[in-house]
C-alpha positions in Angstrom: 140.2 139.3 98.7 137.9 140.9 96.7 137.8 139.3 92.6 137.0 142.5 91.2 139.6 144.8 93.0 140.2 148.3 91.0 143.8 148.8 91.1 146.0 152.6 90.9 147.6 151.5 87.6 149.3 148.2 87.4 149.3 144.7 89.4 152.8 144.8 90.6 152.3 141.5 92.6 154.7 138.4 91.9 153.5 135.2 92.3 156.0 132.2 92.1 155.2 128.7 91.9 158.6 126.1 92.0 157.7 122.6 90.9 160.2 119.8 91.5 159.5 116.3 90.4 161.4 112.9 91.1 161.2 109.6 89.4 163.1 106.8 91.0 164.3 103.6 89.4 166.4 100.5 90.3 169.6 99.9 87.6 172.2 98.7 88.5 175.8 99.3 87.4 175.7 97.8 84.1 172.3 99.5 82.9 173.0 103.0 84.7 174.0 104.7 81.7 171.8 103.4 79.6 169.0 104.8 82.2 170.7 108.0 81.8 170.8 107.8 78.0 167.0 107.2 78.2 166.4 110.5 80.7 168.6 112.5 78.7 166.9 111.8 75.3 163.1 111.5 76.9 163.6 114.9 79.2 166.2 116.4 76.4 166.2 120.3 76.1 163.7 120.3 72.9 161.3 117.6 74.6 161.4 120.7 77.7 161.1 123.4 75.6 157.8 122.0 74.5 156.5 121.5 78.1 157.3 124.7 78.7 155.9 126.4 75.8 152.5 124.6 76.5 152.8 126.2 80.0 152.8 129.4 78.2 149.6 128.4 76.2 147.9 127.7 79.3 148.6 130.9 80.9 148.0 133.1 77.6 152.2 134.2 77.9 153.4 135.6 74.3 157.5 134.3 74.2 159.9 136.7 74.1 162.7 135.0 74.2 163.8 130.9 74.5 167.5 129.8 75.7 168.0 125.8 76.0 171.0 123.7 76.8 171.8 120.0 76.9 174.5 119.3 78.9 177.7 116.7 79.1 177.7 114.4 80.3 173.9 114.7 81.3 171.0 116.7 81.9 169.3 120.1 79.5 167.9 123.9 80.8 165.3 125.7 79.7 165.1 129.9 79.9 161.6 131.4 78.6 161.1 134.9 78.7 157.1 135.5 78.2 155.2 139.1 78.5 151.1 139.4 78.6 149.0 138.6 75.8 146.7 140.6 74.3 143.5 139.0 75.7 142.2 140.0 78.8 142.0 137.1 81.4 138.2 136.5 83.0 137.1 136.8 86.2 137.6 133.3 87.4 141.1 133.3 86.7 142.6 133.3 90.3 139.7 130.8 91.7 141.3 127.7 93.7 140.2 125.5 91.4 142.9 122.9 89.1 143.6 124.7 85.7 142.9 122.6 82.1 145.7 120.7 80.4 147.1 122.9 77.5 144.0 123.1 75.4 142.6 127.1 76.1 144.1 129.8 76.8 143.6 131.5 80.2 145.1 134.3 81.0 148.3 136.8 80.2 151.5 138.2 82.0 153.9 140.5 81.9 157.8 141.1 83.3 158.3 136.9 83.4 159.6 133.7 83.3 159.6 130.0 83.0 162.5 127.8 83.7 163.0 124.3 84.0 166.3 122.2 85.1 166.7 118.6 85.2 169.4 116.3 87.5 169.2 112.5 86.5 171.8 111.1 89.4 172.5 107.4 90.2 173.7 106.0 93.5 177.3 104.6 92.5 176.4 101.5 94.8 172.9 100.0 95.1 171.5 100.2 91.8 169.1 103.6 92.7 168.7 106.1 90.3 166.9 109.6 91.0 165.6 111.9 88.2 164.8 115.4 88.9 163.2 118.2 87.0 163.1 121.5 88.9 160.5 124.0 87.3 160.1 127.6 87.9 157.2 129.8 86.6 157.2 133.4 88.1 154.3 136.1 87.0 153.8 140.1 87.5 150.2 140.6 87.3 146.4 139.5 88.2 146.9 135.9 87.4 148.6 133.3 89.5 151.2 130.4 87.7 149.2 128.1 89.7 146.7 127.1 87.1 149.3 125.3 85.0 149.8 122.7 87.8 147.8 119.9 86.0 149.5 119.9 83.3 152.9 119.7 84.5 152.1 117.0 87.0 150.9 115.1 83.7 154.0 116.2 81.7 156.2 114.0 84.1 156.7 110.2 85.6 156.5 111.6 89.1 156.9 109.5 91.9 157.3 112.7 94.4 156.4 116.2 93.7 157.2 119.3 95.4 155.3 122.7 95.1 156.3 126.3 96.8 154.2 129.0 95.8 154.5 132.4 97.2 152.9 136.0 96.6 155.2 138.9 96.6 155.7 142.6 96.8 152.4 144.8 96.8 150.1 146.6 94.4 147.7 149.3 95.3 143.6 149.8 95.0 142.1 153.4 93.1 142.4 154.5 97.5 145.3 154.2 97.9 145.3 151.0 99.9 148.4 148.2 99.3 147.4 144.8 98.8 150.0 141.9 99.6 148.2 139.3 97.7 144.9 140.0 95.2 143.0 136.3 95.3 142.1 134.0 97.6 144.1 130.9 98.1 144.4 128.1 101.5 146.5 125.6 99.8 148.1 124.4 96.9 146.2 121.1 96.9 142.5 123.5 95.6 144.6 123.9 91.9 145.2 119.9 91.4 142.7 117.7 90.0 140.9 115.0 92.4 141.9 112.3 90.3 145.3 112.9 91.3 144.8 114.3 94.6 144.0 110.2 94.9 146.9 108.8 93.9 149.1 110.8 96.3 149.6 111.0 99.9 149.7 114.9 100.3 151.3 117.5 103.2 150.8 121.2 103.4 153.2 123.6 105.4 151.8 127.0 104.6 152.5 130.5 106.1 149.5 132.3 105.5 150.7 135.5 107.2 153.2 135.6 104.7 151.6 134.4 101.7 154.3 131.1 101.4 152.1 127.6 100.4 154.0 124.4 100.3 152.8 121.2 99.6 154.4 117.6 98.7 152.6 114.6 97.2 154.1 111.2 97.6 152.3 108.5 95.5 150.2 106.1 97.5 150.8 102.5 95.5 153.9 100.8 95.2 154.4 98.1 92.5 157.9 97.2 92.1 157.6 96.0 88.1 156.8 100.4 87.7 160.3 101.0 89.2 162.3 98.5 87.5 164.4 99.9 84.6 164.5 96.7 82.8 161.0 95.3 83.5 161.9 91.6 82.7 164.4 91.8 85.0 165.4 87.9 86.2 165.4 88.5 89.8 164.7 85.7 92.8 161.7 87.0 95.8 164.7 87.7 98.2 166.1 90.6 95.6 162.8 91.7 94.8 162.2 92.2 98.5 165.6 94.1 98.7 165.1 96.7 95.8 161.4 97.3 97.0 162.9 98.2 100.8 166.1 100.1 99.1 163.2 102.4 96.7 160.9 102.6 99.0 163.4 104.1 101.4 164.9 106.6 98.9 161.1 108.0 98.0 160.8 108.3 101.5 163.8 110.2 102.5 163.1 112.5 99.7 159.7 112.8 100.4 160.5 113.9 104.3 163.5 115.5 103.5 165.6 113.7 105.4 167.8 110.4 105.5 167.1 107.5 108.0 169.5 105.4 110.2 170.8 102.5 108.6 171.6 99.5 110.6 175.6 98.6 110.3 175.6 94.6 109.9 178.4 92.9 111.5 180.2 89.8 109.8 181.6 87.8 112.3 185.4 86.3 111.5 
């Protein structure tokens, strides 16, 4: 697509970008709620309704309109309405390049949203705890939500993360002419820093026909200490070999989307 595309009136294109992080931990019974009294109070609604107002600084949004809610017994929502700003956003904007943590501003919308949802959950059984934050930033215009990927990657402890992105609807050039999307774009992985394209093992599944982009990073290291709730945990080699295979099979399952086999062990008589 061409940068400098003259458009009949407005850029009606939608672009939406869903983020989803998880962070996984080992607690067992008797520290699960305190693990979910520390999510709740780290991730709580004003601690998100921060995040998300810096995503709005990056992207040059003026808010509308805020709505948070912490909920019992766990987990907060955030609603941000956001319209354009007054400053024009340069030419560069919709490059596939990774986007600045929230210290300029880039760009403006108009007609949108940001939204953010969080699910701490703990398996009643072996100890694993999952913590997810499900972010949604949807824009009508020339820019793409895209650029505020760095900074949300850095705003959480993210073990796995998840990114759709797709363009819709269609806006039209001064001939008439609809356009389906109005930049550029081969994968999400061109908005996110190399730094932390490094740390993470990374698939894409995109539909370029359709303008849909996913991609899923899946960090690379595993030290056990970084998933342990209580870090001076007394624990013998054998446990510590058994939490690592228990974690490293949850981040997996969630990474592939889907749940392995698990051998059934039989105690004889």
């Amino acid at each position: 697509m061409k940068n400098k595309l003259q458009l009949h009136g407005f850029n009606n294109l939608t672009k939406s970008l869903s983020f989803n992080i998880y962070d996984v931990c080992y607690a067992p019974a008797e520290q699960q709620q305190a693990y979910i009294g520390y999510i709740d109070e780290a991730y709580n609604a004003d601690r998100l309704t921060q995040i998300l107002k810096d995503v709005a600084d990056i992207i040059g949004a003026q808010i509308l309109n805020i709505a948070h809610q912490d909920y019992e017994p766990q987990g907060a929502s955030v609603t941000m309405l956001i319209s354009e700003g007054d400053v024009m956003p340069p030419g560069n904007m919709n490059s596939q390049t990774p986007g600045p943590l929230p210290d300029t501003v880039l760009a403006h919308l108009d007609k949108s949203h940001i939204t953010v949802h969080t699910y701490p959950e703990s398996h009643p059984d072996n100890g694993i705890s999952t913590f997810r934050a499900d972010i949604d930033v949807s824009t009508c215009g020339r820019i793409s939500p895209l650029k505020a990927l760095n900074y949300l990657i850095h705003s959480f402890e993210s073990d796995i993360v998840i990114m759709d992105y797709r363009v819709r609807g269609f806006t039209r050039d001064i001939t008439g002419k609809k356009h389906y999307i109005d930049h550029n774009i081969t994968s999400i992985q061109n908005y996110i820093a190399k730094d932390t394209q490094e740390l993470y093992q990374m698939i894409d599944v995109n539909v370029y026909q359709e303008n849909i982009f996913h991609t899923k990073m899946m960090l690379k290291e595993f030290e056990l200490e970084n998933y342990l709730f209580e870090k001076e945990s007394n624990l013998n080699e054998i446990q510590k070999a058994e939490i690592e295979k228990k974690l490293q099979t949850e981040v997996t399952e969630i990474f592939y989307g889907h749940n392995y086999r698990r051998k059934k062990i039989k105690v004889a008589d």
